[in-house]
C-alpha positions in Angstrom: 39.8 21.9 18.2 40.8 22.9 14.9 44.2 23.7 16.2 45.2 20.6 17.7 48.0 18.7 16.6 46.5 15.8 15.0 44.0 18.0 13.3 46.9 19.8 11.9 48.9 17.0 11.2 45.8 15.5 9.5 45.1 18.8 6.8 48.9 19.0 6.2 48.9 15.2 4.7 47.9 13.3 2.5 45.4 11.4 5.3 43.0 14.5 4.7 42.5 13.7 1.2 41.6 10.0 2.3 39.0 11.5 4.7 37.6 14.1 2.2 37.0 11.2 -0.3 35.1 8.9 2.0 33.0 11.6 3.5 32.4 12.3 0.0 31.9 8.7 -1.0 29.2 8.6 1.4 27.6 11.6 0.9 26.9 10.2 -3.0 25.8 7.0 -1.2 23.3 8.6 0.7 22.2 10.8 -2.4 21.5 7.6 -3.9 19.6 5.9 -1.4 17.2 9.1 -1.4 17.0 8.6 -5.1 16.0 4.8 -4.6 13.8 5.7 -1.8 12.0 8.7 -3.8 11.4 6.5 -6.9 10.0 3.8 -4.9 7.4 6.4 -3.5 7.1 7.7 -6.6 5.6 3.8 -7.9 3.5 3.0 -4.6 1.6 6.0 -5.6 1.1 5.3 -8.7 -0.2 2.1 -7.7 -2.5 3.8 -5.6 -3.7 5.6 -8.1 -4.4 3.4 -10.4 -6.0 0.6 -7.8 -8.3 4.1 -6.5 -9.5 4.1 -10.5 -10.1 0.7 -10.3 -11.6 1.0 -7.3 -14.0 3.3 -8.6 -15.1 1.9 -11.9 -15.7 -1.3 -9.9 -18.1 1.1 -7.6 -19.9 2.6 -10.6 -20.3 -0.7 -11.9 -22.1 -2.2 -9.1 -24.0 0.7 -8.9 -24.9 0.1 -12.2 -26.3 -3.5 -11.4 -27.9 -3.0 -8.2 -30.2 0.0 -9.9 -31.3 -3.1 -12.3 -35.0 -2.8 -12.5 -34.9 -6.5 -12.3 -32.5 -6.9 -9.5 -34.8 -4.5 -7.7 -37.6 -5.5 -8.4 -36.4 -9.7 -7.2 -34.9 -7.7 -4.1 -38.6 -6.0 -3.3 -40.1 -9.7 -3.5 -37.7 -10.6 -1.2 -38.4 -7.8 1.3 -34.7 -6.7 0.7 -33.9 -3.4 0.2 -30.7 -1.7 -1.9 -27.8 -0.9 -0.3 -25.9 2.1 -1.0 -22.4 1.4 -3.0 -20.5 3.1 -0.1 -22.1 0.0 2.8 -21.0 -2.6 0.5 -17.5 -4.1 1.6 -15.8 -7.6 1.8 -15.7 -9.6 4.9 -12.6 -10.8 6.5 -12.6 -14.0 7.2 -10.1 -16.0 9.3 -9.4 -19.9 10.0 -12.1 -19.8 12.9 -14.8 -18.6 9.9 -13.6 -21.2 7.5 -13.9 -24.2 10.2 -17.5 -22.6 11.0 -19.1 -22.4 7.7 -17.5 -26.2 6.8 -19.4 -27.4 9.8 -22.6 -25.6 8.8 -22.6 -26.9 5.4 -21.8 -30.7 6.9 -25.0 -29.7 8.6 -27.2 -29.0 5.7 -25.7 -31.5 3.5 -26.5 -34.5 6.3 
């Protein structure tokens, strides 16, 4: 291949130095987008890491409050017992949850 004519004809002229500079044009423009890409990475894990601190001073501070004497001690009146920090989490709750606590509180309302 490399001694075809129009690969010839291309390194001889002044064609090849068109075709160097865009391959070269677009290896920088890939370099780039890697750049972009990494530093983007780069912030989502620092925002992980800082919502995983939060995360975990939000923890310790329920701890804190659930190992209240007086929460306990309202909780063992109740017959309730404490969970652990780890079995607490946040419901999901969709259109179908939203139309079905409405309906109960129409309920206890009427």
């Amino acid at each position: 291949m490399p001694d075809t004519r129009a690969i010839v004809g291309l390194t001889r002229g002044r064609a090849w130095i068109a075709v160097l500079g865009i391959l070269l044009i677009g290896i920088v423009g890939l370099n780039v987008a890697t750049l972009g890409l990494t530093a983007a990475a780069g912030e989502i894990d620092e925002q992980i890491q800082t919502l995983e601190q939060e995360n975990s001073i939000l923890r310790t501070r329920l701890e804190q409050r659930l190992s209240s004497p007086r929460v306990q001690q309202a909780a063992a009146v109740m017959g309730l017992s404490r969970p652990a920090a780890e079995d607490i989490y946040d419901a999901e709750a969709g259109p179908e949850a939203v139309r079905e606590a409405a309906r109960r509180l129409a309920g206890a309302s009427g």
